[in-house]
Biopython code that builds the backbone (N, CA, C, O; Angstrom):
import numpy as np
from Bio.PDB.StructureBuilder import StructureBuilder

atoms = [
    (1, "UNK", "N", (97.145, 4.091, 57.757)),
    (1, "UNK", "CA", (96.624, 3.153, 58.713)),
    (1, "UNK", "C", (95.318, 3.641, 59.303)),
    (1, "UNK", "O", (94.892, 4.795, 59.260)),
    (2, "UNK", "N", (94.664, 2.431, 59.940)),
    (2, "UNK", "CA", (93.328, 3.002, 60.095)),
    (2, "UNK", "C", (93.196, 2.574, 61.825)),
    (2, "UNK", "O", (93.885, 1.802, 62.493)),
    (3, "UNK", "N", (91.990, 3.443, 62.213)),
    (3, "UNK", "CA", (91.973, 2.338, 63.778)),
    (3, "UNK", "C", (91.227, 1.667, 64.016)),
    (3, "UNK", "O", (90.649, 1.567, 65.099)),
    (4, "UNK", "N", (91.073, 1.082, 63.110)),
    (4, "UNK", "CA", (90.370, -0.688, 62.956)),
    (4, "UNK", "C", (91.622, -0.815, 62.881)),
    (4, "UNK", "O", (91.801, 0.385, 63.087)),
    (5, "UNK", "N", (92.187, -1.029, 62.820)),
    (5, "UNK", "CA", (93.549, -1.878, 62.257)),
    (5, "UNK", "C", (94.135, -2.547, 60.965)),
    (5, "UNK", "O", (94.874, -3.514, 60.785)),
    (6, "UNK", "N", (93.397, -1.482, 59.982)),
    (6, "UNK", "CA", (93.103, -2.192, 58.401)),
    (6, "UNK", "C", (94.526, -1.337, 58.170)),
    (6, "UNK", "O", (95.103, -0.681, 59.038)),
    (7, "UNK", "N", (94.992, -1.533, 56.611)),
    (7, "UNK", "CA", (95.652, -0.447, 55.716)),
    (7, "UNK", "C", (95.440, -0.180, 54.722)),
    (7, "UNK", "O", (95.978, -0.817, 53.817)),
    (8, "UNK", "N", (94.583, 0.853, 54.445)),
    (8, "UNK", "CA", (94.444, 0.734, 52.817)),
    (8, "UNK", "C", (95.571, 1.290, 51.910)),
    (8, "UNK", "O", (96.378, 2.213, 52.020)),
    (9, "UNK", "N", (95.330, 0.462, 51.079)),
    (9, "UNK", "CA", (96.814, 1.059, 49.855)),
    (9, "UNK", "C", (95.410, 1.468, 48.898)),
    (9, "UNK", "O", (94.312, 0.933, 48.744)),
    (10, "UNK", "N", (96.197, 2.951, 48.244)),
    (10, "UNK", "CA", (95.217, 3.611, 47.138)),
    (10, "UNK", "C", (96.577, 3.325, 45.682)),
    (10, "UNK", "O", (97.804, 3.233, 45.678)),
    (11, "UNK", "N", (95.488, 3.272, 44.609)),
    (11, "UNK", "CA", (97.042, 3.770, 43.530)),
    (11, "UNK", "C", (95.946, 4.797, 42.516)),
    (11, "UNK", "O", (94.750, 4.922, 42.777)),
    (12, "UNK", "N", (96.642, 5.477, 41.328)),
    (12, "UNK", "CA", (95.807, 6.226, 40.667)),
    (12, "UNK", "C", (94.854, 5.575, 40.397)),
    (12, "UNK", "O", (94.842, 4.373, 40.131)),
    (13, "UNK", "N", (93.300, 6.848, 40.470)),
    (13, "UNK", "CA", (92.356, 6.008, 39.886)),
    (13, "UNK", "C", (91.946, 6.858, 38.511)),
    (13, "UNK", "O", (91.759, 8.074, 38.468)),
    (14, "UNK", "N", (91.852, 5.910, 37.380)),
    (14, "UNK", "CA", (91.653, 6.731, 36.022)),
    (14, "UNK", "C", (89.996, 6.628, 35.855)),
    (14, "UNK", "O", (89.558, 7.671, 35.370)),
    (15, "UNK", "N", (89.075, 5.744, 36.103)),
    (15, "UNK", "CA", (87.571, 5.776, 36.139)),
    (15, "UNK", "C", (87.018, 5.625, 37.479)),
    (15, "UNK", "O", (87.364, 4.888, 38.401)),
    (16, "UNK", "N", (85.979, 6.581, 37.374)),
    (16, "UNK", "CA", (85.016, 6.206, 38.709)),
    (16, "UNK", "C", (84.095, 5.292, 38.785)),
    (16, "UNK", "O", (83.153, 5.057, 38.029)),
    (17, "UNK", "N", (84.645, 4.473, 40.361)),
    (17, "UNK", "CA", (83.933, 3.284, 40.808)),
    (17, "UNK", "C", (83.764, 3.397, 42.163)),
    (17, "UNK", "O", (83.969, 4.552, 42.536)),
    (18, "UNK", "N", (83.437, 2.562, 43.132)),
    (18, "UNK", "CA", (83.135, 2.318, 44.337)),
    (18, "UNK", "C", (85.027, 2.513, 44.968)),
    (18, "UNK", "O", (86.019, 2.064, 44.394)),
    (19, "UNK", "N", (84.995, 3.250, 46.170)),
    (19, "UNK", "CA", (86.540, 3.030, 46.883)),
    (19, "UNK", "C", (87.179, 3.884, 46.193)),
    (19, "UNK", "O", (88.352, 3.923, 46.565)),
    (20, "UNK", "N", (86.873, 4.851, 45.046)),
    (20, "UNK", "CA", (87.638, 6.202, 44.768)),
    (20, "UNK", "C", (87.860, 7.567, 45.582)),
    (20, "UNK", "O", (86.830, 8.200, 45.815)),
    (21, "UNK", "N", (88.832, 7.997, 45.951)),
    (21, "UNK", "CA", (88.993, 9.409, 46.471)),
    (21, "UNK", "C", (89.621, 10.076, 45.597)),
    (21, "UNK", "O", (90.682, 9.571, 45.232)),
    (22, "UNK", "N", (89.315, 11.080, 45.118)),
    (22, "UNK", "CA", (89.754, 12.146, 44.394)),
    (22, "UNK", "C", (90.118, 11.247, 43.004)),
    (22, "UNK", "O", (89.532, 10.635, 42.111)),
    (23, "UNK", "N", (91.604, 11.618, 43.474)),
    (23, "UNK", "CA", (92.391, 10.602, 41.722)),
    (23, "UNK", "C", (92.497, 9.814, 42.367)),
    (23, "UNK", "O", (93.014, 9.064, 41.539)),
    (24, "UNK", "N", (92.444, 8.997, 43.600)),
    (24, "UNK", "CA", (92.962, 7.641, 43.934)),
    (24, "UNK", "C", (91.643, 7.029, 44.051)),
    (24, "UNK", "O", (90.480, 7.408, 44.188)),
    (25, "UNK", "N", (92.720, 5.186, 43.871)),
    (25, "UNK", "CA", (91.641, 4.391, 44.224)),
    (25, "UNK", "C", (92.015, 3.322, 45.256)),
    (25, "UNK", "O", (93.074, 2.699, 45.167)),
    (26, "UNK", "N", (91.280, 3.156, 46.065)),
    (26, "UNK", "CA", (91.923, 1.770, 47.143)),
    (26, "UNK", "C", (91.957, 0.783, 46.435)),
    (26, "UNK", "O", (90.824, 0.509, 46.039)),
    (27, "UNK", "N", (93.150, -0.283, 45.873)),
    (27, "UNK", "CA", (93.142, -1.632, 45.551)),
    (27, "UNK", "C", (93.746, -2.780, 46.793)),
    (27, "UNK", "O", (93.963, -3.980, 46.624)),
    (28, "UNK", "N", (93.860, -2.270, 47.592)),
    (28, "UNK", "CA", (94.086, -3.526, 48.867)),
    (28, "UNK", "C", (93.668, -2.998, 49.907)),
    (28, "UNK", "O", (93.682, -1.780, 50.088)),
    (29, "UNK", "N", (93.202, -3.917, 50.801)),
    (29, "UNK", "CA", (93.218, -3.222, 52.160)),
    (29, "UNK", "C", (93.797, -4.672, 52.623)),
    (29, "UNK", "O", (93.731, -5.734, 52.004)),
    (30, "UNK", "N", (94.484, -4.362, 54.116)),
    (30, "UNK", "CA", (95.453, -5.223, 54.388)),
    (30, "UNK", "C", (95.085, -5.579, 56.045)),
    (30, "UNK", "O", (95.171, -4.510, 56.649)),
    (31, "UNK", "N", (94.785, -6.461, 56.797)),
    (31, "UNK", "CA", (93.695, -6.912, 57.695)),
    (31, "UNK", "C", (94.602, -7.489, 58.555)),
    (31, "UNK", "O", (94.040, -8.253, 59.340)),
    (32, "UNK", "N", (96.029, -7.397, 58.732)),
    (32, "UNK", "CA", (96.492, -8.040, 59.413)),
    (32, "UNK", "C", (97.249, -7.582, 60.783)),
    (32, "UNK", "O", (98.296, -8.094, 61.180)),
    (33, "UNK", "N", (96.336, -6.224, 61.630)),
    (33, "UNK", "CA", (96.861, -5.854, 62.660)),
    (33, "UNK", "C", (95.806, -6.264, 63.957)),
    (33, "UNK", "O", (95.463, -5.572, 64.915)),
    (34, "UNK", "N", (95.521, -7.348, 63.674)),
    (34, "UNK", "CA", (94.676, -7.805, 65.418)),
    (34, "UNK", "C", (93.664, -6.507, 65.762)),
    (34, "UNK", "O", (93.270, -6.344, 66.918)),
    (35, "UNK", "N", (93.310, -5.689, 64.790)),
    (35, "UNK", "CA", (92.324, -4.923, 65.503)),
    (35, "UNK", "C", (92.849, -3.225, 66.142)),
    (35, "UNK", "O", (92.203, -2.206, 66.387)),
    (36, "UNK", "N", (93.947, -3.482, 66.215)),
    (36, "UNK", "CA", (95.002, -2.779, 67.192)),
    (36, "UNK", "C", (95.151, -1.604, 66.189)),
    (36, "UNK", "O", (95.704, -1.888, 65.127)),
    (37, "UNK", "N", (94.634, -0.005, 66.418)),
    (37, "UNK", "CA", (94.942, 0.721, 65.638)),
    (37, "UNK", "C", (96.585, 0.757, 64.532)),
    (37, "UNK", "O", (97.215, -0.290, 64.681)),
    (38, "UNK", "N", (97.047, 1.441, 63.858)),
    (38, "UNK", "CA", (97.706, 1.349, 62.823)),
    (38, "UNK", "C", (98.315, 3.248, 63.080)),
    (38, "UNK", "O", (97.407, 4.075, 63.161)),
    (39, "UNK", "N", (99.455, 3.653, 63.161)),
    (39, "UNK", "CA", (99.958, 4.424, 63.903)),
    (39, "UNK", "C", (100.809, 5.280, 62.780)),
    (39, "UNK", "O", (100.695, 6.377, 62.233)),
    (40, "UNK", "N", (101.764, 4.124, 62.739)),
    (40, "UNK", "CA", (103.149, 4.332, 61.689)),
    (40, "UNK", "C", (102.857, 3.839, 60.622)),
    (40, "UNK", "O", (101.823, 3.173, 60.581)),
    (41, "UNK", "N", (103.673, 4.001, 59.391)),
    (41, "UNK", "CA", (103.485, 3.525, 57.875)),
    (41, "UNK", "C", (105.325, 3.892, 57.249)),
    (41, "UNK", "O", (105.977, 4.908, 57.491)),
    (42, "UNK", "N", (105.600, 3.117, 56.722)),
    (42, "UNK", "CA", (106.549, 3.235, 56.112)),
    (42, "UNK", "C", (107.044, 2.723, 55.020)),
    (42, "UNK", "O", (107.301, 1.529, 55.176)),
    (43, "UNK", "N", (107.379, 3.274, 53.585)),
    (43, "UNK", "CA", (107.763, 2.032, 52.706)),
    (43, "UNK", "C", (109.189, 2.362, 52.333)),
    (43, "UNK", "O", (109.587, 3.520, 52.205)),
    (44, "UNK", "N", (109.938, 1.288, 52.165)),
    (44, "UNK", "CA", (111.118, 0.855, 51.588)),
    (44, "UNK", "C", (111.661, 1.671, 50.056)),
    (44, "UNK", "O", (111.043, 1.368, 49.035)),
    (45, "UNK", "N", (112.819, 2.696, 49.951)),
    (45, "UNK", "CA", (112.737, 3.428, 49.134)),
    (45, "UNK", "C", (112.146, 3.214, 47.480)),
    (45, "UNK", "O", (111.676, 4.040, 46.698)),
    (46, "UNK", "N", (112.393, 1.760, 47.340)),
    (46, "UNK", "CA", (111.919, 0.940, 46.110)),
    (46, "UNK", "C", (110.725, 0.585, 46.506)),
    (46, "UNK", "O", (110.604, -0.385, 45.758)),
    (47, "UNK", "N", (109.895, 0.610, 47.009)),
    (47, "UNK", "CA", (108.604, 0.194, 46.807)),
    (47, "UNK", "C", (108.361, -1.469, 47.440)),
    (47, "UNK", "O", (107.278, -1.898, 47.839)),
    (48, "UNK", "N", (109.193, -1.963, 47.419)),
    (48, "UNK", "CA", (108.876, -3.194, 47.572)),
    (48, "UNK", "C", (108.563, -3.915, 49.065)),
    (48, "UNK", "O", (108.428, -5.123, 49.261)),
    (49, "UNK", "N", (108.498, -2.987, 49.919)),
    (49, "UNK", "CA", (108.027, -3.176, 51.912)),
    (49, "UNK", "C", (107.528, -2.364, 51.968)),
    (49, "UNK", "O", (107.749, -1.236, 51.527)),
    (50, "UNK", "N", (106.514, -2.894, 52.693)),
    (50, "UNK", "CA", (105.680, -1.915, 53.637)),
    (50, "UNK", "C", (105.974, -1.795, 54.783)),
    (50, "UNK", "O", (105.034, -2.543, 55.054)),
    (51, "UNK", "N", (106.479, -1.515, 55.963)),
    (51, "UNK", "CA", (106.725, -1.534, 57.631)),
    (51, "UNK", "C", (104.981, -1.023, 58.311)),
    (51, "UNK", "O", (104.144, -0.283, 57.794)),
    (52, "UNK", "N", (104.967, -1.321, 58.831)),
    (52, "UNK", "CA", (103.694, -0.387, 59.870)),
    (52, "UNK", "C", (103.855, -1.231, 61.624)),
    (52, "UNK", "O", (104.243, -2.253, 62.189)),
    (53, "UNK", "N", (103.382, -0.226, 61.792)),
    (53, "UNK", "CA", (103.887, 0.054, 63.412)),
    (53, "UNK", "C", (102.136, 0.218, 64.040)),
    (53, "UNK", "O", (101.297, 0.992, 63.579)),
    (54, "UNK", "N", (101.897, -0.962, 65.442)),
    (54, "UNK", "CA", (100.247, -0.521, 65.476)),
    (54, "UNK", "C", (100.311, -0.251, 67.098)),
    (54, "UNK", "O", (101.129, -0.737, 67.880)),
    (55, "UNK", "N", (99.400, 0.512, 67.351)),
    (55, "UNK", "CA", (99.360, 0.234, 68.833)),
    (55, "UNK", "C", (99.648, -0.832, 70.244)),
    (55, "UNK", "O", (100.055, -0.669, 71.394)),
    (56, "UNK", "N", (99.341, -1.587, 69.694)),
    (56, "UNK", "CA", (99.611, -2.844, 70.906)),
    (56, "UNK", "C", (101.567, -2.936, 70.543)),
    (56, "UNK", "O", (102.277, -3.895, 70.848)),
    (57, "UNK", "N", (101.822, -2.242, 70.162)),
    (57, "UNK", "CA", (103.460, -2.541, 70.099)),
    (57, "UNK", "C", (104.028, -3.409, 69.020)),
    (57, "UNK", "O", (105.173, -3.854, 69.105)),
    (58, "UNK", "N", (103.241, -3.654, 68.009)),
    (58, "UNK", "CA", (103.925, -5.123, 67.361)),
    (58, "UNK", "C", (104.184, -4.132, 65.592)),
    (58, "UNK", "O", (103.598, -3.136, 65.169)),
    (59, "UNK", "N", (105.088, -4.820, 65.085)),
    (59, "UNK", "CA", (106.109, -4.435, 63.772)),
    (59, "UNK", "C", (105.168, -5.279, 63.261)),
    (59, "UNK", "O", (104.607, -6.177, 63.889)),
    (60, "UNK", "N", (104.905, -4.823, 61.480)),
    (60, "UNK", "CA", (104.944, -5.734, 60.694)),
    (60, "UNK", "C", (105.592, -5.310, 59.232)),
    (60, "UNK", "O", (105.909, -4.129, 59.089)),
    (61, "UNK", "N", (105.797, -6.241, 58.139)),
    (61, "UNK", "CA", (106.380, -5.889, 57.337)),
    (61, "UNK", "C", (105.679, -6.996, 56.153)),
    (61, "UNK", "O", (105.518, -8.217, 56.165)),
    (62, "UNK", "N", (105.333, -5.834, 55.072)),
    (62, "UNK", "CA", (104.691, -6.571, 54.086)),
    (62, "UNK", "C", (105.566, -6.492, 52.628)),
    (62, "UNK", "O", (106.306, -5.546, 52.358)),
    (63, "UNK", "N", (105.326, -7.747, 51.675)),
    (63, "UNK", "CA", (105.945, -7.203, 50.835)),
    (63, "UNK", "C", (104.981, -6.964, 49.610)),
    (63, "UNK", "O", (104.313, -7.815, 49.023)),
    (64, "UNK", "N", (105.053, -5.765, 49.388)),
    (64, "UNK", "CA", (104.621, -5.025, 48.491)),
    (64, "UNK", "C", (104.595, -4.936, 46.512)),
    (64, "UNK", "O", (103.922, -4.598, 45.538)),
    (65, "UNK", "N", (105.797, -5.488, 46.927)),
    (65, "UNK", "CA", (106.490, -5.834, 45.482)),
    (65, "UNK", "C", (105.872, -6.271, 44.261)),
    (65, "UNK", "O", (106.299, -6.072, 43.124)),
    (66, "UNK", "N", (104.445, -7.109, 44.720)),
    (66, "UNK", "CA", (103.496, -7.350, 43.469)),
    (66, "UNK", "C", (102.695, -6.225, 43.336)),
    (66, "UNK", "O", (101.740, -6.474, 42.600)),
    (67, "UNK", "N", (102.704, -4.739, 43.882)),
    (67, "UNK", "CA", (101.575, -4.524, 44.179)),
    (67, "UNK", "C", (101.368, -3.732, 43.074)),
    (67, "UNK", "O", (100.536, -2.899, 43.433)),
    (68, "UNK", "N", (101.633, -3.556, 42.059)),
    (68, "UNK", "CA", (101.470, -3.043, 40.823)),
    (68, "UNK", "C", (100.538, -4.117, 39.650)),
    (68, "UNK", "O", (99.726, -3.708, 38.820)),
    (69, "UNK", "N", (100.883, -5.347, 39.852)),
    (69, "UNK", "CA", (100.432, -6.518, 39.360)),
    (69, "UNK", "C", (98.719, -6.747, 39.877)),
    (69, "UNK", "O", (97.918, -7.525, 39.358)),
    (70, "UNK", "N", (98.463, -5.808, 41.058)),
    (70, "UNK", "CA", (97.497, -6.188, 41.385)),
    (70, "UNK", "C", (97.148, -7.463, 42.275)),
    (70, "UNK", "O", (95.997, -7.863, 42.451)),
    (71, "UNK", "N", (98.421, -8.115, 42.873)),
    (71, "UNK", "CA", (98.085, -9.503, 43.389)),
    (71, "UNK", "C", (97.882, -9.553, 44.993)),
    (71, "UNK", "O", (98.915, -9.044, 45.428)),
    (72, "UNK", "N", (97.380, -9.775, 45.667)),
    (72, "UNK", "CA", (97.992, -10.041, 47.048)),
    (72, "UNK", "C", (99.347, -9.895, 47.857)),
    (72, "UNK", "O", (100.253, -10.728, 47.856)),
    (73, "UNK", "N", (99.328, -8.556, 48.626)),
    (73, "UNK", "CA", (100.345, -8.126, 49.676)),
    (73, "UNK", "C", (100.415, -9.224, 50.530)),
    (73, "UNK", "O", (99.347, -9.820, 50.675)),
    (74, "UNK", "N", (101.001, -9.486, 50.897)),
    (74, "UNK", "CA", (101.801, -10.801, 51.748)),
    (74, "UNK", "C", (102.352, -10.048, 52.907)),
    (74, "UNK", "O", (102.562, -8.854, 52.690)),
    (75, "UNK", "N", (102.582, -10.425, 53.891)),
    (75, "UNK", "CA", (102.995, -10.010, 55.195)),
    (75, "UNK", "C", (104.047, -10.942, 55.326)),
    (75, "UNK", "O", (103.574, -12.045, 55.602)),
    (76, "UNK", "N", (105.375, -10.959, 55.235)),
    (76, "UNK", "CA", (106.894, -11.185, 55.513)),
    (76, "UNK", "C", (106.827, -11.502, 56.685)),
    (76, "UNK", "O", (106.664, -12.720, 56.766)),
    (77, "UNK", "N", (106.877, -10.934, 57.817)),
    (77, "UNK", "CA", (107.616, -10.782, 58.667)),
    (77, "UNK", "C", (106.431, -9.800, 59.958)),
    (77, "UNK", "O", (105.831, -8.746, 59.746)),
    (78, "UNK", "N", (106.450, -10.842, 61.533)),
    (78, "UNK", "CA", (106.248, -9.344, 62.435)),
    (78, "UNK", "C", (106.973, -9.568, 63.809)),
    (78, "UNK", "O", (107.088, -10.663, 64.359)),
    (79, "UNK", "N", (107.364, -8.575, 64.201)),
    (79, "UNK", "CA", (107.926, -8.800, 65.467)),
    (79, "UNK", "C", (106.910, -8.401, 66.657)),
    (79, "UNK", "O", (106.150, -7.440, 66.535)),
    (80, "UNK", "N", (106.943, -9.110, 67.681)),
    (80, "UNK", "CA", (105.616, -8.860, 68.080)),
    (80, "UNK", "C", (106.314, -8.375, 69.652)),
    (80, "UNK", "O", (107.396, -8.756, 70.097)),
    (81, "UNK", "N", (105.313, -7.408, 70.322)),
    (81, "UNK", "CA", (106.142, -6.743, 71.149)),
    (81, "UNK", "C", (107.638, -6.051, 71.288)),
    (81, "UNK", "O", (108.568, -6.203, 72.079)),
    (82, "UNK", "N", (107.369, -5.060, 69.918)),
    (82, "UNK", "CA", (108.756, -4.707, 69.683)),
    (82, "UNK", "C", (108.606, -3.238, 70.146)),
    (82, "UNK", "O", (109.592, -2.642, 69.715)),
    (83, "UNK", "N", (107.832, -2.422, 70.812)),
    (83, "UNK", "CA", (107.464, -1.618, 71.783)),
    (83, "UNK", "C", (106.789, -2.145, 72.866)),
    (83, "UNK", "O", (106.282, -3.260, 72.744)),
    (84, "UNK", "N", (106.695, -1.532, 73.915)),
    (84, "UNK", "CA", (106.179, -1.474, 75.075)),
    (84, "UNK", "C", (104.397, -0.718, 74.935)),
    (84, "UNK", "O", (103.302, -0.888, 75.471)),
    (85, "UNK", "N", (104.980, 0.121, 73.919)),
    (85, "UNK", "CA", (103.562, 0.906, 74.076)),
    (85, "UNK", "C", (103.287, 1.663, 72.274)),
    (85, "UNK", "O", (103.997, 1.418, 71.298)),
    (86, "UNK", "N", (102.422, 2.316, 72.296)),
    (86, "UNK", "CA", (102.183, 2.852, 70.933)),
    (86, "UNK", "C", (103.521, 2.727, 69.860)),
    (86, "UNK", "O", (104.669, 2.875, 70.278)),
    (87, "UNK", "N", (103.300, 2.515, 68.817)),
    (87, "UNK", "CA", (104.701, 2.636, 67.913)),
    (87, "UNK", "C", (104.112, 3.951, 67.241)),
    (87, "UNK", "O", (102.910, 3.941, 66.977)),
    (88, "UNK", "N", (104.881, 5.109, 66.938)),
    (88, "UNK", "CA", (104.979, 6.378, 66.499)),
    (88, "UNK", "C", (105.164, 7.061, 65.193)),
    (88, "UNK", "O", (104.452, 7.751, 64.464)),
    (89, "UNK", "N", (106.483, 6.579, 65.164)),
    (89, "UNK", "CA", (107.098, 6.577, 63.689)),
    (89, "UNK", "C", (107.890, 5.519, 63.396)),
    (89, "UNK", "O", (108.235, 4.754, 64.297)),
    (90, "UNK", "N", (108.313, 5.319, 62.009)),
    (90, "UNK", "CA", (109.177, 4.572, 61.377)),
    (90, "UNK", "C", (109.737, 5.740, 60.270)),
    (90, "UNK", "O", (109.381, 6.811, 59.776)),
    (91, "UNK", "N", (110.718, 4.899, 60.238)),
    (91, "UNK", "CA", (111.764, 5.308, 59.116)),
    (91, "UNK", "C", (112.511, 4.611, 58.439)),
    (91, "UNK", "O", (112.819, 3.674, 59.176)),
    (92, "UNK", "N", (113.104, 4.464, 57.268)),
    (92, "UNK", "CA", (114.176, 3.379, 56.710)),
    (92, "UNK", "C", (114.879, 4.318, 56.612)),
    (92, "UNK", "O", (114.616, 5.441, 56.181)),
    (93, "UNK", "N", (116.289, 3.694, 57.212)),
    (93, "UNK", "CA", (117.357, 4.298, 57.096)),
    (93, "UNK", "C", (118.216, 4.493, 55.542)),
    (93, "UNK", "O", (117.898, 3.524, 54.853)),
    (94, "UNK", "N", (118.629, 4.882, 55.214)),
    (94, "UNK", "CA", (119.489, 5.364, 53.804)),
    (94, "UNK", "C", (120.221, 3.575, 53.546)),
    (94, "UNK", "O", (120.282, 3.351, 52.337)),
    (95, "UNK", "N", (120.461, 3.018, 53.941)),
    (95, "UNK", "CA", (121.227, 1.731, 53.323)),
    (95, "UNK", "C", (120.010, 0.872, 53.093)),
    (95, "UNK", "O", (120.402, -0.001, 52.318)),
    (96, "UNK", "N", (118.589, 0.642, 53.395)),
    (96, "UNK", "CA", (117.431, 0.431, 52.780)),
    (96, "UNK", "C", (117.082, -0.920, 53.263)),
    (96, "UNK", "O", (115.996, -1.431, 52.988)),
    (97, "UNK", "N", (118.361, -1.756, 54.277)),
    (97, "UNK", "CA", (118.476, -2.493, 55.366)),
    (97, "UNK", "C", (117.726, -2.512, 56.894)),
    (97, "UNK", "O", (117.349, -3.436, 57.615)),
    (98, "UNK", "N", (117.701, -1.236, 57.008)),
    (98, "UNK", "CA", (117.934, -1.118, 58.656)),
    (98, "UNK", "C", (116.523, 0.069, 58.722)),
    (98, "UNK", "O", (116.429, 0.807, 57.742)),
    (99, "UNK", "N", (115.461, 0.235, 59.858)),
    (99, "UNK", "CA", (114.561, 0.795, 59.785)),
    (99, "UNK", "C", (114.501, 1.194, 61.526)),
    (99, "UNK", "O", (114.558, 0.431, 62.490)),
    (100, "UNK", "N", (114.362, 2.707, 61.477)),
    (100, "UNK", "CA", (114.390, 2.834, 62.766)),
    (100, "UNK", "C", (112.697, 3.369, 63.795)),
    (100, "UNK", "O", (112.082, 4.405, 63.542)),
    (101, "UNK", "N", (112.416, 2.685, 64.541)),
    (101, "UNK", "CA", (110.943, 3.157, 64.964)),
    (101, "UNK", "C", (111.355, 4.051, 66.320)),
    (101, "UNK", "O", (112.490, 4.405, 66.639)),
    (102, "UNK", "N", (110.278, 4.273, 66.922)),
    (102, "UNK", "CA", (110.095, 5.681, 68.268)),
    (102, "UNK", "C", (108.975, 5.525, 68.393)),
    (102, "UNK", "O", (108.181, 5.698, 67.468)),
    (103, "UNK", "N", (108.543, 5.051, 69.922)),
    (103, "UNK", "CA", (107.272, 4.712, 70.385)),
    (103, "UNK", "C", (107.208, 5.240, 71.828)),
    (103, "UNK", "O", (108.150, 5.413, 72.601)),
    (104, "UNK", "N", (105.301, 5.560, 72.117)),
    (104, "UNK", "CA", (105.207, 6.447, 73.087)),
    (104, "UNK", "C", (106.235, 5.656, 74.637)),
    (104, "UNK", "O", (106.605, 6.391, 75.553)),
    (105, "UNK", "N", (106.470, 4.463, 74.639)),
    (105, "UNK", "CA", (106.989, 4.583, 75.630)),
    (105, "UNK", "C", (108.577, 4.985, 75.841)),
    (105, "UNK", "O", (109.231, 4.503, 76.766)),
    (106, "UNK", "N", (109.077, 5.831, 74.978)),
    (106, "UNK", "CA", (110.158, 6.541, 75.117)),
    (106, "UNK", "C", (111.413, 6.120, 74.392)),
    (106, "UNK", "O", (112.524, 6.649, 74.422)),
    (107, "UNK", "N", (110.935, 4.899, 73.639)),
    (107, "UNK", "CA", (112.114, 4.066, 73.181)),
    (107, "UNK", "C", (112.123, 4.943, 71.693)),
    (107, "UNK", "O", (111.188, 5.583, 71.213)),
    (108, "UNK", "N", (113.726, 4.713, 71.049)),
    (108, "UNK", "CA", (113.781, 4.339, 69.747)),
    (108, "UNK", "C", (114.598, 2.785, 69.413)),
    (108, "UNK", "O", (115.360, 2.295, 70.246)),
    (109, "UNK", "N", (114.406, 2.344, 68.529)),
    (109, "UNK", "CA", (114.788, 1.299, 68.167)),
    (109, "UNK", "C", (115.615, 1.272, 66.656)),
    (109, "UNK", "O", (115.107, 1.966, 65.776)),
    (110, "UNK", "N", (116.768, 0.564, 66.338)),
    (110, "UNK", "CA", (117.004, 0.197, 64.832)),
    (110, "UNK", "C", (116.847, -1.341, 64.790)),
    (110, "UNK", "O", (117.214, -2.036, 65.738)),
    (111, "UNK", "N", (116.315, -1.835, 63.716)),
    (111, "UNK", "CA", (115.904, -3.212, 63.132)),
    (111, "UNK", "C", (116.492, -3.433, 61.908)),
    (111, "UNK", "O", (116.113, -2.860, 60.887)),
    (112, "UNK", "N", (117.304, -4.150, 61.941)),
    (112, "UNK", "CA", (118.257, -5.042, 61.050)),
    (112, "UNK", "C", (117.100, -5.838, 59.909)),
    (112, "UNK", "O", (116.659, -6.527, 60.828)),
    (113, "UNK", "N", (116.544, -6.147, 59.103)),
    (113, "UNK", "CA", (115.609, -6.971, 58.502)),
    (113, "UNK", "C", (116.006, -7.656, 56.797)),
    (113, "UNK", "O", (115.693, -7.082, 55.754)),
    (114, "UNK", "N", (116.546, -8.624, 56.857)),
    (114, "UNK", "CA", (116.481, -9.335, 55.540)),
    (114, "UNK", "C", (115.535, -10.155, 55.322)),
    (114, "UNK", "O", (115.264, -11.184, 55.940)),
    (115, "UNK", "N", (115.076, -9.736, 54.515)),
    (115, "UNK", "CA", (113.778, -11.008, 54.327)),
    (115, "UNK", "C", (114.503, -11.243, 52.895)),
    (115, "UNK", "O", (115.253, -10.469, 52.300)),
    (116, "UNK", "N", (113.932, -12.916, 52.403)),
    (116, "UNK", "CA", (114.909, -13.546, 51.530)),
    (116, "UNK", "C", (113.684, -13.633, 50.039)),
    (116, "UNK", "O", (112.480, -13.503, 50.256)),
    (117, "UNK", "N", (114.190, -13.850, 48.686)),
    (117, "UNK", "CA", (113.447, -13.474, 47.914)),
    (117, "UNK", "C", (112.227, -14.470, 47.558)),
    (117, "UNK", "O", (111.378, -14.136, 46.731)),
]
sb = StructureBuilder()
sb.init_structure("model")
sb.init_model(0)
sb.init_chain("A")
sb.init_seg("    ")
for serial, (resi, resn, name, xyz) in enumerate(atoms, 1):
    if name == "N":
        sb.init_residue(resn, " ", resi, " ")
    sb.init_atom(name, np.array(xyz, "f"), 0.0, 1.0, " ", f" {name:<3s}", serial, name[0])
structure = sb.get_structure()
């Protein structure tokens, strides 16, 4: 996460072009945090969610699942004011359901999330 509020996703990069670091290369950047730095990052053990957690307090959740295809990350889902204050960390819990965050204002939280196919 960035504090613009962007995200870049890198994947290997095999030739050099513009947006390469090292072996990686950025193929998305993802524009959908209001500006609001970008804190937490989390993905879903399969690959297929992204979670991120931004300053102004708000969840979002992308799905990721094309992102090998090269197509457009989609944003699922955000809960908005789901901290009080900075979001910190995230985590997905082991059943690959349930994701737990911890933000500076002292909270932790677990989030239940089905998003449908």
């Amino acid at each position: 996460g960035r504090k613009d509020g962007t995200i870049d996703i890198f994947n290997s990069g095999i030739e050099k072009r513009d947006n390469v670091y090292g072996n990686f290369r950025r193929c998305h950047r993802l524009h959908h945090h209001s500006g609001s730095p970008v804190r937490a990052l989390c993905y879903t053990p399969d690959g297929s969610l992204l979670i991120s957690g931004c300053d102004n307090g708000h969840l979002y959740i992308h799905d990721t699942s094309s992102f090998l295809q090269n197509e457009t990350i989609r944003m699922v889902a955000v809960i908005l004011n789901a901290h009080r204050s900075y979001i910190l960390a995230i985590t997905v819990l082991p059943d690959s359901r349930r994701f737990m965050t911890s933000s500076a204002d002292g909270t932790a939280k677990v989030w239940d999330v089905s998003i449908p196919n």
